[in-house]
C-alpha positions as CSV (number, residue, x, y, z in Angstrom):
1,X,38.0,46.1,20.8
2,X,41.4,45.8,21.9
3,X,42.4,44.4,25.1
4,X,44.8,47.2,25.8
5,X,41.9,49.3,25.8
6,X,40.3,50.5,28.6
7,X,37.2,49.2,29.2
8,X,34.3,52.1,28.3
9,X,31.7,52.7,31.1
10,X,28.7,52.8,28.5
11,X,28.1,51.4,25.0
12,X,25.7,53.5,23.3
13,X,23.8,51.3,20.5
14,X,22.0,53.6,18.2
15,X,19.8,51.8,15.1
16,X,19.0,54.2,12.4
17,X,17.2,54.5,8.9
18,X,17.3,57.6,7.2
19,X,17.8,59.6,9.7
20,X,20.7,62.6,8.7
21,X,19.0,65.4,9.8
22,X,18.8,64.2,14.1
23,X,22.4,62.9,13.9
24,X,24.4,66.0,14.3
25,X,22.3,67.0,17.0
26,X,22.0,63.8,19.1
27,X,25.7,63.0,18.8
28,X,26.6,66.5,20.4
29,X,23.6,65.8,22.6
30,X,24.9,62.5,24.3
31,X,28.4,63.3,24.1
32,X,27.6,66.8,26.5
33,X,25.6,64.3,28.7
34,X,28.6,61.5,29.2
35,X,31.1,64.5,29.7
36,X,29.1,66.0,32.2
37,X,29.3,63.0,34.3
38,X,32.7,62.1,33.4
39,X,31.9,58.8,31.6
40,X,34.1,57.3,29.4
41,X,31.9,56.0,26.1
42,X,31.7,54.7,22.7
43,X,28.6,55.5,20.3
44,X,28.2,52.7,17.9
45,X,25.3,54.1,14.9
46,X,23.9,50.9,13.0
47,X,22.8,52.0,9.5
48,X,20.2,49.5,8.4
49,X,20.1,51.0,4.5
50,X,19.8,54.3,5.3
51,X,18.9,56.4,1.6
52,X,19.1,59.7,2.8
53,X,23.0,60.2,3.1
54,X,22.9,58.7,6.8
55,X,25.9,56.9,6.4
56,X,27.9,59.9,5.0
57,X,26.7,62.3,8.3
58,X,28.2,59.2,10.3
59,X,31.5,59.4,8.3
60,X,31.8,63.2,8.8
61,X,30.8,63.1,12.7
62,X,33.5,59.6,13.3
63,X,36.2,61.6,11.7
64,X,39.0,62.2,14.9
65,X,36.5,60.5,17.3
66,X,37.6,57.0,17.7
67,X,34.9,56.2,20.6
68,X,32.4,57.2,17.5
69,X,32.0,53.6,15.7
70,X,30.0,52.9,12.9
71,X,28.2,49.8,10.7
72,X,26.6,50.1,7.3
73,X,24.3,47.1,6.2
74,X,23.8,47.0,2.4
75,X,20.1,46.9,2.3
76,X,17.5,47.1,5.1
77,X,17.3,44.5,7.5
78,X,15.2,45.8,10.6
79,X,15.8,46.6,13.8
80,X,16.3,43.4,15.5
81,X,19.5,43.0,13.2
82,X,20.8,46.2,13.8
83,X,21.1,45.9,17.7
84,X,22.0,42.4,17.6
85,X,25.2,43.7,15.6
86,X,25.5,46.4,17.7
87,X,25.1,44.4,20.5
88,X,28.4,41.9,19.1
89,X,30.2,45.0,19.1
90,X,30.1,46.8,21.8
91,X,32.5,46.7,24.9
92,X,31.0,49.0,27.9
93,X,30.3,48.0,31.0
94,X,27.0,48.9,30.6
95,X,25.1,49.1,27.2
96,X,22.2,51.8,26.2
97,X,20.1,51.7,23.1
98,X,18.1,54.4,21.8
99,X,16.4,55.3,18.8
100,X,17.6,58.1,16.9
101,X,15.0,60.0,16.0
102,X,15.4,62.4,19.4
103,X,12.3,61.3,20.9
104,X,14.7,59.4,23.2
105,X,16.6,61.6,25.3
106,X,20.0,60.9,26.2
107,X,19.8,62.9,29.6
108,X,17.9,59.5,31.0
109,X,21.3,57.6,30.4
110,X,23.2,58.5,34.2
111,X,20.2,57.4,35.7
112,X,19.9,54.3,33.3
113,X,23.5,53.8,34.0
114,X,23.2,53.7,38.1
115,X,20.5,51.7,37.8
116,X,22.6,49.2,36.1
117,X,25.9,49.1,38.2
118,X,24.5,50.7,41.6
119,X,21.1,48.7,42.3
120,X,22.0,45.8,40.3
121,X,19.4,45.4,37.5
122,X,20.3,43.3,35.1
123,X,18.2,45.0,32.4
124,X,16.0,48.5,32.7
125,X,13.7,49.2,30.6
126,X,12.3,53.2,29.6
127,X,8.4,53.7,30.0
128,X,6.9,56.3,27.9
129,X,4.4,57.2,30.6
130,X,3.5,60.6,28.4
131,X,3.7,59.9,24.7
132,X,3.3,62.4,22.0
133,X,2.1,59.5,19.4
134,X,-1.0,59.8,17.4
135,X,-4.0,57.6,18.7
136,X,-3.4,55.2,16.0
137,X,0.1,54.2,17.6
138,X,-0.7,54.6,21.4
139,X,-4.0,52.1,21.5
140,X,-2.3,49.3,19.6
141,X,0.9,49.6,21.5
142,X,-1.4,49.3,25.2
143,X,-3.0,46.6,23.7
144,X,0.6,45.0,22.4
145,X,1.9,45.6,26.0
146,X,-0.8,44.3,27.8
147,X,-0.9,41.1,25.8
148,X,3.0,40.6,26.7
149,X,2.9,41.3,29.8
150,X,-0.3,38.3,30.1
151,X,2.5,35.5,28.1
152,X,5.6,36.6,29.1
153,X,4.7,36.7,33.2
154,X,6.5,40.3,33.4
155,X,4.4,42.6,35.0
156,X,5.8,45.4,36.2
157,X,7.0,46.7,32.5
158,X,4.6,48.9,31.0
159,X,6.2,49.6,27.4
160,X,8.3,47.0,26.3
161,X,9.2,48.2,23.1
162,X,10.3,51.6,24.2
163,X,14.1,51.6,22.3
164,X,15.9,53.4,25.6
165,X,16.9,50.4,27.4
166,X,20.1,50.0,29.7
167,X,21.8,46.2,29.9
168,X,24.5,44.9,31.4
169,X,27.4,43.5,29.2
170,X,27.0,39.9,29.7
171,X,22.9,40.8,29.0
172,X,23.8,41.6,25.3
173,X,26.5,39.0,24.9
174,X,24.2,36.2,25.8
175,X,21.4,36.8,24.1
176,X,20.4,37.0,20.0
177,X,17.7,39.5,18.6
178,X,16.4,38.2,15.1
179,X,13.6,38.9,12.6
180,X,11.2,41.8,14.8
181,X,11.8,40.2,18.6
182,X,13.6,43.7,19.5
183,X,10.0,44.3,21.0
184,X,10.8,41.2,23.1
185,X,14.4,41.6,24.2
186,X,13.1,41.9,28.1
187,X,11.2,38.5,27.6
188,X,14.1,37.1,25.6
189,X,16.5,38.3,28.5
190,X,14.4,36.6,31.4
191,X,14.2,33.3,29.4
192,X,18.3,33.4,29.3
193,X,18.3,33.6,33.3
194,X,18.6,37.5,33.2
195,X,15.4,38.1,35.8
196,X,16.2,41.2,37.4
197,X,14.6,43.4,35.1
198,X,13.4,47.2,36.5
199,X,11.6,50.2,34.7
200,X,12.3,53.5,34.3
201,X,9.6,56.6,33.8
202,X,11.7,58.3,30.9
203,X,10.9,61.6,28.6
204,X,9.3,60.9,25.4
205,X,9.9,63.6,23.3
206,X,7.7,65.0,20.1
207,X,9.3,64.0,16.4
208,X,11.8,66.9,15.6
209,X,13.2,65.4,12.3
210,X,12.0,62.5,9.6
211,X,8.8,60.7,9.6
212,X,7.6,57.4,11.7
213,X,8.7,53.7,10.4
214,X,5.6,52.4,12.3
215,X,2.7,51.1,10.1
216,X,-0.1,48.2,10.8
217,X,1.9,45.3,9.5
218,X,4.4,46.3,12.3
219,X,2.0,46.1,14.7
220,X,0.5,42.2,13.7
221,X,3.8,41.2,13.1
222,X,4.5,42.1,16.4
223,X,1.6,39.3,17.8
224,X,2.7,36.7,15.9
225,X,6.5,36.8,16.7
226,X,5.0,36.8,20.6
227,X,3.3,33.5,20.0
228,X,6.5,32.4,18.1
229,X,8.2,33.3,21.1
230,X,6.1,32.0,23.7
231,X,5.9,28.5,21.7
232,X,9.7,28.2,21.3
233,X,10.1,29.0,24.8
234,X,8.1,26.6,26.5
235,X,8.4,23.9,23.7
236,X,11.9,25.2,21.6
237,X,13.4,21.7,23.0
238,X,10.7,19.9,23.9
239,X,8.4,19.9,20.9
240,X,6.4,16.5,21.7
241,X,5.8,17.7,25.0
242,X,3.1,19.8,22.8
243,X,2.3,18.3,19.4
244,X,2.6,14.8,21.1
245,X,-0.2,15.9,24.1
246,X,-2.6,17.3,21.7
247,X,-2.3,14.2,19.2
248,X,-2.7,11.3,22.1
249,X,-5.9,13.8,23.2
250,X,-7.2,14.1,19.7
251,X,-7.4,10.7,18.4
252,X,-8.0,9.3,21.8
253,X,-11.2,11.8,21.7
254,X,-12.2,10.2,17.7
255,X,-11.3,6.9,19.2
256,X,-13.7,7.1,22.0
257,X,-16.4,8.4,19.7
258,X,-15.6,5.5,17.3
259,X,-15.8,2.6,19.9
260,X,-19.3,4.7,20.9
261,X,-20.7,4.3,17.5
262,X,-19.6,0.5,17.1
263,X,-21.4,0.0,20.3
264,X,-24.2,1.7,20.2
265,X,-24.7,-0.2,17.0
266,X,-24.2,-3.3,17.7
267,X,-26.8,-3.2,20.8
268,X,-28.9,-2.2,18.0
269,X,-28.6,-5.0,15.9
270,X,-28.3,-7.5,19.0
271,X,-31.9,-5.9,19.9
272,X,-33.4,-5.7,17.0
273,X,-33.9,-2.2,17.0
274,X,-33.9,0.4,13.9
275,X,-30.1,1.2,13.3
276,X,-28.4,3.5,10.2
277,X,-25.1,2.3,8.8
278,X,-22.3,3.8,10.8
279,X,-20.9,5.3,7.9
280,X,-24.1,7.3,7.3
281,X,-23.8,9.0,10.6
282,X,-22.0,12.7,10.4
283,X,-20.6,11.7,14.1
284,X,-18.4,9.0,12.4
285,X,-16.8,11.3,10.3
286,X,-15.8,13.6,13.0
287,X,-14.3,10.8,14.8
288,X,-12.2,9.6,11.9
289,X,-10.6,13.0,11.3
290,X,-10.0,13.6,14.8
291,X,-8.0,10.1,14.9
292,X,-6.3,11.3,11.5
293,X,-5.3,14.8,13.1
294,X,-4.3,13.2,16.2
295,X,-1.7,11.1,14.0
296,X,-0.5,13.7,12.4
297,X,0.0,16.4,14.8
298,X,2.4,13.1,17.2
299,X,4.2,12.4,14.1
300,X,5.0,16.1,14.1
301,X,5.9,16.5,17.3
302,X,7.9,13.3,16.9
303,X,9.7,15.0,14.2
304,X,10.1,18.3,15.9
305,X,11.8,16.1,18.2
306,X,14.5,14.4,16.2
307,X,15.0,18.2,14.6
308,X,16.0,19.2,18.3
309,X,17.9,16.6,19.5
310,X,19.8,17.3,16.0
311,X,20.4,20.6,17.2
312,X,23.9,22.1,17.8
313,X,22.5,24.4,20.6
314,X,20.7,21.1,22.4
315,X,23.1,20.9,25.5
316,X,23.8,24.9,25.5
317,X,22.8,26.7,28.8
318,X,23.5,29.8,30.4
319,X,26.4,29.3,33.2
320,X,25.9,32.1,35.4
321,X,29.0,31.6,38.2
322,X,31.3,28.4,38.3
323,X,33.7,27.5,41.2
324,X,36.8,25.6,40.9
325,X,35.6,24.7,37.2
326,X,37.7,24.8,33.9
């Protein structure tokens, strides 16, 4: 965006897939909204492969309307790489995402938007409080949430993978959404210094158009990129501080039991007393693969370390305010 342009109250992110038939309709939807409250805005659509003529729609609806914007991917990436593209481009003071399916509605986004610039959040999250979802998405998603919420120390979100979400500018430009962690971004955000992070009751609205992208695999993947996330958190820079604890405690624990089973063998033979060879006993096996685990898992956390200090990001932090600094 130009620097001779005026600076656009909201950024409206929208990540689609084969979704034509909604488009029309949400457009006209959000733009009657923004009017209404005298907002100035751009609409950015991510097309992440789209089959179904998607991209054409967006063509026909960003033809005269230059606050309309537009990105085609050439095959499907996911979610997490549609915002974070959307996220490079937009430019508004404050940024929205929704999906566009119209389950979301856009007549949340003035109250998203005060809750951004008049009490200060630095993210807001929607909460689907009454969902029109089949049983066999609701239960999984509690259990999701309730799962994050335990790792992530965020307790006062309910649904953090609700796509209506409100951010503040230097929220979207500071952070990076990869593989499936847009079910994380309020996680992601606290762990860049963003902790002001507020919820929102918002509308969830029954399917009108296309079919549901969510499926099991989603819903796994979903667990394991929270224990990737937690991991690389905590340990992201400090990988010894881990792999090195758990392989001093491992082979000191097959150490111990070693020094036990020479001992305990040698009072035998100092006593004369009926002893089997140590390397007939199950116990000294244990102990020999706990010391060889141990050894492995430092060496790996030794090598986890030399990867990070290698690092281009190792000395990268988030600067929040500086004073009388270049």
């Amino acid at each position: 965006m130009s620097t001779s342009q005026q600076v656009p109250d909201i950024s409206i992110v929208i990540p689609l897939l084969n979704e034509s038939e909604s488009l029309p309709e949400l457009t006209k939807w959000i733009g009657k909204v923004v009017s209404e409250h005298k907002y100035s805005y751009e609409l950015i659509f991510v097309d992440d492969g789209s089959t179904d003529g998607s991209w054409e729609v967006i063509g026909k609806l960003s033809a005269g309307h230059g606050h309309i914007r537009g990105i085609r991917f050439r095959r499907n990436y996911g979610k997490s790489a549609a915002l974070n593209e959307g996220f490079q481009l937009a430019g508004g003071r404050v940024v929205i995402t929704m999906d566009a399916d119209m389950q979301d509605s856009p007549d949340e986004i003035p109250a998203l938007f005060r809750m951004i610039t008049d009490e200060g959040y630095d993210l807001v999250s929607g909460w689907k409080k009454k969902r029109y979802d089949p049983i066999s998405k609701t239960i999984p998603s509690r259990l999701f949430n309730r799962a994050t919420r335990m790792m992530s120390g965020i307790h006062n979100l309910h649904d953090f993978n609700c796509g209506l979400k409100a951010y503040r500018l230097e929220v979207v430009k500071n952070i990076e959404i990869y593989g499936e962690m847009h079910r994380y971004i309020p996680v992601i955000a606290k762990k860049a210094g963003f902790g002001t992070i507020g919820e929102k009751v918002v509308v969830h609205r029954a399917r009108k158009y296309g079919k549901t992208k969510f499926g099991l695999s989603r819903f796994i993947n979903g667990f394991l990129d929270l224990l990737t996330l937690g991991f690389i958190g905590r340990f992201g820079k400090r990988p010894m501080h881990l792999f090195g604890l758990l392989g001093t405690a491992m082979f000191a624990l097959g150490f111990a039991g070693a020094v036990f089973l020479g001992i305990s063998k040698l009072y035998a033979v100092a006593n004369q007393l009926p002893a089997r060879l140590i390397t007939d006993r199950p116990s000294f096996y244990l102990s020999l693969t706990c010391m060889i685990l141990g050894t492995l898992l430092f060496i790996a956390g030794f090598l986890g370390e030399l990867i990070a200090r290698s690092a281009p990001d190792r000395n990268q932090y988030q600067v929040r305010e500086k004073i009388n600094c270049p």
